[in-house]
N, C-alpha and C positions, 0 to 999 in steps of 0.2 A: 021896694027896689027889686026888680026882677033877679034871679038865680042866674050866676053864671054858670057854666057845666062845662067852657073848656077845659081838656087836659092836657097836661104837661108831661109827655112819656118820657122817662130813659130807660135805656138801658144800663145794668152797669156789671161789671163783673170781678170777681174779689181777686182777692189775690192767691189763694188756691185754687184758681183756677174752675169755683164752680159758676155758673149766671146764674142773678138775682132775677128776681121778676120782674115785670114793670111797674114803674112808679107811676103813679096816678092818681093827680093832686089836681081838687076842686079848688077852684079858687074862694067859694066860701067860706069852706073848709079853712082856710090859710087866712083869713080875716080875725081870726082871733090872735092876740097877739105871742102868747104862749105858740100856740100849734102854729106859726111862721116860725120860730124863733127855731123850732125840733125841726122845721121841714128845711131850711136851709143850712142847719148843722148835717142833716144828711144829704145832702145836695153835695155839701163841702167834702164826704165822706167818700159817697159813690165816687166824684169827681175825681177826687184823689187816687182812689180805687184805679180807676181807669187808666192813670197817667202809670201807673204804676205795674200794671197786672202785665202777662205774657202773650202776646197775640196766639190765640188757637189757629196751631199748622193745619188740621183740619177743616176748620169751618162747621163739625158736628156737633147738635144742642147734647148738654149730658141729659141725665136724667132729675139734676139737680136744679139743669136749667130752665125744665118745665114747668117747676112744682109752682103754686100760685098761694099769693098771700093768704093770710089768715084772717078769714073775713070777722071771728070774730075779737081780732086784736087792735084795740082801737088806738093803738099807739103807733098801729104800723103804717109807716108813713107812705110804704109802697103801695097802701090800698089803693086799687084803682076806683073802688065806688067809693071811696070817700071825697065827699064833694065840700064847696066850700060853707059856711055855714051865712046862710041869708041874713040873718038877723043879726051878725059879726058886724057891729059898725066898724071897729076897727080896723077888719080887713079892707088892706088900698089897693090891693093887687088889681088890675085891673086887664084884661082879656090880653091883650097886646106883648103882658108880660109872660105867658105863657111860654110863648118861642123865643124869650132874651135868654138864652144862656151864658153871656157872655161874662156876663158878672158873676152869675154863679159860678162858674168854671175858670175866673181868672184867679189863682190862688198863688201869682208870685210877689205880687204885691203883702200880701197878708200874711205867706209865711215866710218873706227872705228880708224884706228891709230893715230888721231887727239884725241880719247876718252879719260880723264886722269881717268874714271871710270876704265877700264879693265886694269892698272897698277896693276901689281903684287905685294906684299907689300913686304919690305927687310924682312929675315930668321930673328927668335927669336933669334937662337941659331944654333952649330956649332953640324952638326951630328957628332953624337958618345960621343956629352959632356955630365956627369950627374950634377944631383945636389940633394938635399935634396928638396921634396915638401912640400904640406901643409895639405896634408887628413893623420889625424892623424892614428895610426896603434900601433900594441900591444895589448898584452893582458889586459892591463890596463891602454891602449892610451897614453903610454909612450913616444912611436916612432912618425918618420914620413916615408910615403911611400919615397922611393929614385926615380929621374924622370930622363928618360935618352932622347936626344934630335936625332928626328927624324924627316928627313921631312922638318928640320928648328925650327919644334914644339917641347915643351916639353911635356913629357908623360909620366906617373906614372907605378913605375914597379910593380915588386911584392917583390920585396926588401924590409922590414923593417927596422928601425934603432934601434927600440925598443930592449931591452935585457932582460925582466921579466920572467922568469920560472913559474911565477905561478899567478894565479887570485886572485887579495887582498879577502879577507876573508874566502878563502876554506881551507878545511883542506882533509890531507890525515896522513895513518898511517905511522910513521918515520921507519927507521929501529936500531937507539937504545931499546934495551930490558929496559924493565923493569917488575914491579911485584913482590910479596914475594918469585917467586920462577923463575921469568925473562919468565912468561909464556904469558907477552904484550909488546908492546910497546908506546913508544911517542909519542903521537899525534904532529903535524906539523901544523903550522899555517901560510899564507899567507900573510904576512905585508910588502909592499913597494917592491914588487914582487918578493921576495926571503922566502925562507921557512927556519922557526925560531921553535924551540925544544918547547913545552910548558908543561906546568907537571902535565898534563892530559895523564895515562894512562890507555891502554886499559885492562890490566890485573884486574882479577876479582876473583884470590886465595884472600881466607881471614886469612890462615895462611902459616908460612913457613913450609914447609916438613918437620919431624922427630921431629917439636915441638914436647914437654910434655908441658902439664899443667893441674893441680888438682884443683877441685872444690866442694862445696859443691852439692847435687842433692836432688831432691825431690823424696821421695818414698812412697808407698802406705802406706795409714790407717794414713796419716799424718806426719810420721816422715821424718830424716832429716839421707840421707846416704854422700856420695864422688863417686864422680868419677874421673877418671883419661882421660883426653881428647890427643890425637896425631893427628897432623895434616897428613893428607893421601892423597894426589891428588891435595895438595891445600884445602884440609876440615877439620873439625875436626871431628873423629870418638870418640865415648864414651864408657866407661866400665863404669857402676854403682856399688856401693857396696851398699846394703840397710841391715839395723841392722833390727832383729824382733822387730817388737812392741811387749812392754809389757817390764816385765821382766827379766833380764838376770839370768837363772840358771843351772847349774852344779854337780855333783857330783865327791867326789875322796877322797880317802882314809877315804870310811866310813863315810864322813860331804856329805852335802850338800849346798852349800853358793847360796845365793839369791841376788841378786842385783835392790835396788828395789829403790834405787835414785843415777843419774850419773849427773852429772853440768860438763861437761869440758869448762874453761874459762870463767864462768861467763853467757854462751851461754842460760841455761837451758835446753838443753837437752845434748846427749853424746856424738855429733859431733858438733866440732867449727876448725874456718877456720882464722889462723892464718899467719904471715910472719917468716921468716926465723928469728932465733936467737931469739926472742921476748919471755918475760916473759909471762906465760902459769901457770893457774891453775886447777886443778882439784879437785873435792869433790864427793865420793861414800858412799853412805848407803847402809843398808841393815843387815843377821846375816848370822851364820852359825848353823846348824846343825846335832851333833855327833847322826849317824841312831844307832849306836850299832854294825855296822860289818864288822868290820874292825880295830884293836886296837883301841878298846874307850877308853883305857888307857894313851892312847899316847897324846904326846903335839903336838901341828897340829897347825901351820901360812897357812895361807890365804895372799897374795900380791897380787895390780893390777903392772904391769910394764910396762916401754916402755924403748925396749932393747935400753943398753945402754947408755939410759937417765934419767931414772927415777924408783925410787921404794919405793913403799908405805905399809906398811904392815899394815895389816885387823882385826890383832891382834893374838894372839896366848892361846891355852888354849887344855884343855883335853876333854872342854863339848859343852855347846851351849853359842854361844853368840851371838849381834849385834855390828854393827860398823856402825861410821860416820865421816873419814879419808877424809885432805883434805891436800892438797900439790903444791907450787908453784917451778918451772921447769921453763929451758932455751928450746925453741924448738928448732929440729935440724934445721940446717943450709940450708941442701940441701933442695927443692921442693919436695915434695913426699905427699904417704897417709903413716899415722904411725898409728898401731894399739898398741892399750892399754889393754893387754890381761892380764888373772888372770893366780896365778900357785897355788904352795902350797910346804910344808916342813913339813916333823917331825924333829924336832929340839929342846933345850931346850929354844929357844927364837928366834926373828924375825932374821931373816941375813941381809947382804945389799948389795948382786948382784943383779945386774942391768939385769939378761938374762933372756931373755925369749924369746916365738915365736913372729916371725916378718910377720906371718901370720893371714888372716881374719881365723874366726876359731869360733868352739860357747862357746867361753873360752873370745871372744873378749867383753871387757867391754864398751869401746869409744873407739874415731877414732879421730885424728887431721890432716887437711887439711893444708898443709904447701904450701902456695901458692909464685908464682914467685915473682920479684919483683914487678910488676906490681897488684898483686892481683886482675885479671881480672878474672871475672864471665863471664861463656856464654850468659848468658838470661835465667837462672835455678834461681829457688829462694831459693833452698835450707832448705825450711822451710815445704815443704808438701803441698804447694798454688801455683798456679799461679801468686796468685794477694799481695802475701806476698814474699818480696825480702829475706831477710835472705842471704846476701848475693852479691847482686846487685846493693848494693851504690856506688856510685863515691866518692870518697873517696882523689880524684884528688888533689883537693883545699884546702885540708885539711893538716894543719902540729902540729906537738908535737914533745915536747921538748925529752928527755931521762933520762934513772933514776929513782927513787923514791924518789917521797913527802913524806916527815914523818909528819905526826901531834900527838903532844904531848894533850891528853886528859887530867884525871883524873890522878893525882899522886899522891899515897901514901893517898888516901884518904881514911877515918877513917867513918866506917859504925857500929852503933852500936845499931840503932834504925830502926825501920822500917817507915822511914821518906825520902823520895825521895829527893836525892842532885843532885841539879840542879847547872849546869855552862854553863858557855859562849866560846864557844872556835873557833878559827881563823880556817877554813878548805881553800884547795887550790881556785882560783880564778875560775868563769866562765865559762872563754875563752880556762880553759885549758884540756887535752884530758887524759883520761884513760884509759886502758884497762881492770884492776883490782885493788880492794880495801880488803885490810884486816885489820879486828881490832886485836889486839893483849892485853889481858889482863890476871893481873897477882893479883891473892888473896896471901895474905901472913896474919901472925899472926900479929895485934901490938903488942905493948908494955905490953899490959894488957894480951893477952893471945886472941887465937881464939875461936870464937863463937862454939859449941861442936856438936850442932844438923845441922843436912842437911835442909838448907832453902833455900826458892824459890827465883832467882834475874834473874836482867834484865837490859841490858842498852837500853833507847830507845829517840828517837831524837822529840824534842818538834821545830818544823822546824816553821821557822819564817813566814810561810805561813797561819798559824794557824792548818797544820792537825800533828798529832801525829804518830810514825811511831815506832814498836818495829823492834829494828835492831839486839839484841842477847838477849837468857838466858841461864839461869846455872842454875845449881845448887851446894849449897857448901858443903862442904864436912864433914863428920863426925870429930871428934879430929883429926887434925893433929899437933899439938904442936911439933916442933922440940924437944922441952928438955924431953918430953917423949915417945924420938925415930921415930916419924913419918916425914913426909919431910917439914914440915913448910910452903910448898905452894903449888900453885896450878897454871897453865898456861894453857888458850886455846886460839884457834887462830879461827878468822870467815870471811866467806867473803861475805862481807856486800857490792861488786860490784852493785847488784841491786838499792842500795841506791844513788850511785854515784854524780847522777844531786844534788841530795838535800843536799848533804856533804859539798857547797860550801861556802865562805863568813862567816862570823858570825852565828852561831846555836849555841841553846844551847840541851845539852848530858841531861837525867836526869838516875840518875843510883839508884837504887832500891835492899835493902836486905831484904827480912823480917824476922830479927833479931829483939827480945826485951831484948836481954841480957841487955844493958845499963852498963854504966859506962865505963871505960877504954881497955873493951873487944870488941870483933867482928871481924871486917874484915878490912884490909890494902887493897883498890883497886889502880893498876895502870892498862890505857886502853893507848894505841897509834893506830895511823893508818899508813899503808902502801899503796899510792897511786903509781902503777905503771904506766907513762906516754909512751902513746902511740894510735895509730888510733883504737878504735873497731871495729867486723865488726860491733854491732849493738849499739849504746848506750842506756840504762833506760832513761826513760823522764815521765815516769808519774809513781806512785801508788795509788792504791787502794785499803783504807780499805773493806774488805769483811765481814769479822767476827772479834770482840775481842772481847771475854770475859773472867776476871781474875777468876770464879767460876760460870763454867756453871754445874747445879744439874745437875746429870744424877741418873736416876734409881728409880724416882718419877712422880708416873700417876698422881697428883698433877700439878706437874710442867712440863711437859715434854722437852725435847730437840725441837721437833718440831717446840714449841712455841716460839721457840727464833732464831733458824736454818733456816729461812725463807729465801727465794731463792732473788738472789741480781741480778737485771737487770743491763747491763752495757754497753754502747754503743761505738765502738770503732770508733776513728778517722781514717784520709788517712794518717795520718803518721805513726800508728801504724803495722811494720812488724815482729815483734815477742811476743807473751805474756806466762806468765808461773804466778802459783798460788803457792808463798810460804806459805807452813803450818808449823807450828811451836806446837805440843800442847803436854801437859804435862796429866796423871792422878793421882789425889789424893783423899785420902781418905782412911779409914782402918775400920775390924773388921765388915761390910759390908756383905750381901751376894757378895760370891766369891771374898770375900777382897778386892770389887773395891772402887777405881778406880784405886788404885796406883800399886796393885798387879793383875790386873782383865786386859786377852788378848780380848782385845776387835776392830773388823773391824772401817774403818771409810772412808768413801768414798766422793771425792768433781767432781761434777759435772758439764761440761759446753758446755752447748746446746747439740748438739751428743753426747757427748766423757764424759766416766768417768775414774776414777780412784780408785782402794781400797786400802790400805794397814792396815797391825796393828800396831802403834805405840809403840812399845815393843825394849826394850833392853837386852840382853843374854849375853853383856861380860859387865859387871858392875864388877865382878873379876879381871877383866884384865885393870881398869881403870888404866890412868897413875900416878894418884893421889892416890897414896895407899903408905904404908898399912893407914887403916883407924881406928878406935873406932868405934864401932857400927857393925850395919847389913849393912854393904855397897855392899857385892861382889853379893847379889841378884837381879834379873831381876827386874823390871819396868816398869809402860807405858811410852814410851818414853823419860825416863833419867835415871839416876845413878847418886849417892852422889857421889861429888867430881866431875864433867864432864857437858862439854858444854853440851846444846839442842840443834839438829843438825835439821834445818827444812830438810822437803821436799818440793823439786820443781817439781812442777807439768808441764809439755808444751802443755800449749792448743793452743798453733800456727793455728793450722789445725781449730778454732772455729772461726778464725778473721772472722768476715764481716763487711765493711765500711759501718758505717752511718745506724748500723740494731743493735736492741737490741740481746743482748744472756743472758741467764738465767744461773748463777753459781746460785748452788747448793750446800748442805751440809748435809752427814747423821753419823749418827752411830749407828750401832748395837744394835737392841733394846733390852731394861735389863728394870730390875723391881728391886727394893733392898725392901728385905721383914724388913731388919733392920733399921726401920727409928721410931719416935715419934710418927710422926702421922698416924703411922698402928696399929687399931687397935689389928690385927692377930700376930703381932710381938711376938715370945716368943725368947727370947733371949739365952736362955738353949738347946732348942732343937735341934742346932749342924746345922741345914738345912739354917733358916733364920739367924742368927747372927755368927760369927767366934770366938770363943768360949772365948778371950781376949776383946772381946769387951764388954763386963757386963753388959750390958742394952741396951736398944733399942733408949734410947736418945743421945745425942754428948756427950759428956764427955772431948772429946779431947787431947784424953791419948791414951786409945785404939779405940777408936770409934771416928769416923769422918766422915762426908757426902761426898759421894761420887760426885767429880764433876773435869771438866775437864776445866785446862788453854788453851785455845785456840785463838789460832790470825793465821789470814789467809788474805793475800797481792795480789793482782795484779800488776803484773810489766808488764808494755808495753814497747815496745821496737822501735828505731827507726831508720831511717841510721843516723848515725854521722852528726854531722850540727858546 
């Protein structure tokens, strides 16, 4: 067999980094079975070497790397002259195998499959299985991610299991409407991941569209108009109606009527703001008078009305007169403003239709505010203040019964002395609600016969508080004796609402004639009350004597009025939202320069802080009293009364003067006079027609014809407050 002499070079390099020589292997050589055996153990060795050692950064041979085998070692497998041996039958190597390194050099099989480190570990899971994971998911971590298996592994998808719609505590706007006129809706609320209605909404109308509703308003110079409110867009739009201050006056058919005191319901001035159906009072002063042009022959009525409902007549006559008419009324049903306007008649006596205009107009006397049921005020106070409600109590909490209290007074009580008879009488409780109070009282003759002269009387309330309080006067009337044709009695009616708070519990009444006839003659009084039950808007809670005096001189530089008319400071509380100043005053006296006081027109004016007031306490229909025919001079004018007829105070509305917690200064004047007929003027001559009235026969009292001129006067503050 020929020699083979291919070699099989490697290089190899250790692991210090020195290089071996080259190997260089006869294939001969390798035919013995031993020397294959050593030469592939070093094969496996270098190889190893190799996989193992550090690549030289350099690229330079060392000195190590030069050195050459040791020819005479015959073990060294790296000899390059050792060839193989020819005569090796053993040897199978054959030329081809020279450049297989592949087997030599694959050394993972032989040293790792023994490893149980590089064991593969069994699959978790079966591709394509899921299952539910553990990283929680949702909008409010409800869910879980779902994990589908991959690979063997499990692996989180993007799958949730959660089903919340919404983030606990958010809100969004729902889509049910709401709103007075469905211009919002529902707010939505996030609870337990689902959206829940809540009754929060969004709408922001404060009324519903096409509303009406009436109210009282405030108008310049302090008084008290209406208006009439519609809601418009979701708002309320307003029309005001403001009455002139001052005055109301008119002319027609040749008169002139004046209106120079209006009370609707007790309110003190001539707008009040009542509920539907409710009992309503009103009380108008004032006169009329006949210019001359226009039949001043003719018989001429005066009415205020409210069509349909109400009619009050002014009185009726051919000349001049005054009047102090007052009348209790059902208000209408429906919500609305009602005007309470004047008309007039020639007629031989009062009529009793109910028409008139349902227009504002300057005929218009008052106004009644007939409010919803709810009796809701805007934020208007109704009074001429801002800072004064008239108007704007809640009134919510408050309830009253229906009907009329009756309280029985004085009966059939026998007045024959001028001795004040005092009683104790039972009036309603506390707790309970008003809207209006009238007294009703009735003079008749006893048994002996009626006192025949017009004398001065009064009931007035001795309140268990200690203050005293005059709540009506009169005056009585000349002969009325039934059996010589006259009408035997006498009836007026007062309303004594301002009293209200004080009328309650136990008081006693003290009722007052000054009558000296004595014996079995004088006067038969009976007095009752009429408590109408019901919410006010405002109720009385406090009065104020301002003035009383039963003989104030007038027309003595001696004594003057000044000196006693002194200005009354008065400090108003924060609960007071309405006040008015009732005056009540009579003149007396005769045979006087200008026959004062009783025949003498004289101004008289009460003042408070800003704001006055004038008027003349004069009456013009004393002819036309209901108490007639009389004995005596009854049918002629007076300062402020008439034989036979109540005394009708005037109410004053100083509303517009409130200031909390600050003094105001009421005032009191009257017209200044001098009387030249008195005792102690020297100048006095009683003859001469100028200083004395020519019945009066001296210049001293006498008390026949000649009497000192002085005036009954009392004058009241009523405050007012919301209902409580």
């Amino acid at each position: 067999m020929p020699q083979l002499t291919p070699e099989l070079a490697f290089v190899t390099t250790a692991t210090n980094g020195v290089v071996a020589a080259p190997l260089h292997f006869s294939w001969g050589y390798f035919m013995h079975p031993v020397r294959l055996s050593v030469a592939l153990l070093s094969i496996s060795v270098a190889l190893y070497g190799c996989t193992t050692q550090e690549s030289n950064p350099t690229g330079n041979t060392t000195e190590a790397d030069a050195s050459t085998p040791d020819p005479t070692d015959s073990t060294d497998s790296n000899d390059a002259t050792d060839a193989a041996d020819p005569t090796d039958s053993t040897d199978t190597s054959d030329s081809s195998d020279a450049s297989d390194t592949t087997d030599a050099s694959d050394t993972s099989d032989a040293t790792d499959t023994s490893d149980p480190s590089t064991t593969e570990p069994d699959p978790e899971c079966t591709d394509g299985d899921t299952q539910n994971g553990t990283t929680a998911c949702g909008l409010n971590n409800e869910g879980v991610f779902v994990q589908t298996c991959e690979n063997g592994s499990w692996m989180d998808t993007d799958t949730c299991t959660g089903t919340d719609i919404c983030q606990n505590g958010t809100t969004q706007a729902g889509s049910e409407t709401c709103g007075l006129n469905n211009e919002g809706t529902f707010e939505e609320l996030c609870a337990d991941g689902a959206w829940a209605q809540t009754e929060t909404c969004s709408g922001t109308d404060v009324c519903a569209n096409g509303t009406l509703d009436y109210q009282l308003a405030s108008c310049a110079g302090g008084t008290t108009g209406a208006k009439t409110l519609e809601c418009v867009s979701g708002a309320w739009t307003e029309e005001t109606v403001c009455p002139e201050a001052g005055n109301t006056s008119y002319s027609a058919m040749g008169r002139t009527i004046t209106f120079d005191s209006v009370n609707m319901n007790g309110s003190g001035n001539r707008v009040a703001q009542v509920q539907p159906g409710t009992s309503t009072s009103l009380q108008v002063g004032g006169w009329v008078v006949n210019n001359q042009t226009s039949c001043p022959g003719c018989i001429t009525q005066f009415y205020v009305r409210l069509n349909g409902i109400m009619n009050l007549c002014l009185g009726s006559s051919t000349g001049n007169w005054s009047f102090n008419e007052s009348t209790t009324f059902t208000a209408p049903t429906e919500p609305g403003i009602y005007y309470v306007n004047s008309t007039e008649t020639w007629d031989y006596s009062c009529l009793n239709s109910t028409g008139v205009s349902t227009e504002y107009n300057s005929r218009t006397v008052a106004m009644l505010v007939v409010s919803g049921p709810d009796g809701t005020d805007n934020g208007d106070n109704g009074n001429g203040g801002d800072d004064n409600t008239g108007g704007t109590c809640d009134t919510s909490g408050l309830t009253a019964g229906t009907g009329t209290v009756q309280v029985q007074a004085f009966n059939d009580t026998v007045i024959s002395w001028a001795t004040a008879q005092n009683e104790t009488f039972t009036f309603p409780a506390e707790s309970e609600h008003f809207v209006s109070a009238t007294m009703h009282m009735t003079l008749e003759c006893p048994d002996g016969g009626c006192d025949p002269w017009d004398r001065y009387g009064s009931v007035s309330l001795n309140h268990s508080s200690g203050e005293n309080h005059e709540i009506a006067r009169f005056i009585t009337p000349y002969a009325i004796d039934a059996s010589s044709g006259y009408p035997g009695s006498c009836a007026w009616s007062y309303d004594v609402t301002p009293f209200t708070h004080l009328l309650r519990g136990e008081q006693e009444l003290s009722l007052f004639i000054s009558t000296w006839i004595g014996g079995d003659r004088g006067w038969k009084v009976t007095v009752t009350f009429d408590f109408e039950r019901g919410i006010p808007d405002l109720e009385p809670y406090r009065v104020v004597n301002l003035w009383d005096f039963g003989h104030l001189v007038y027309g003595n530089p001696g004594n003057p009025v000044t000196n006693h008319l002194v200005d009354q400071p008065v400090v108003f509380d924060e609960e007071t939202e309405s006040a008015m100043v009732r005056v009540t005053v009579t003149g007396h006296g005769q045979g006087n320069t200008d026959n004062a006081a009783e025949f003498s027109m004289r101004w008289h004016e009460v003042s408070a802080g800003n704001s006055a007031d004038a008027w003349t306490p004069w009456r013009y229909d004393c002819a036309q009293n209901s108490c007639s025919p009389q004995g005596g001079n009854w049918q002629y004018g007076r300062a402020g009364w008439c034989p036979g007829d109540g005394v009708w105070p005037r109410d004053i509305d100083v509303t517009s003067e409130i200031n909390t917690n600050a003094s105001v200064a009421f005032g009191y004047e009257i017209e200044p006079y001098e009387n030249c007929c008195r005792p102690d003027n020297p100048s006095c001559n009683h003859n001469d027609g100028n200083c004395c009235i020519s019945f009066a026969g001296e210049c001293g009292w006498n008390y026949t014809g000649h009497t000192e001129p002085n005036f009954d006067l009392n004058a009241q503050l009523v405050l007012y407050r919301c209902p409580q």
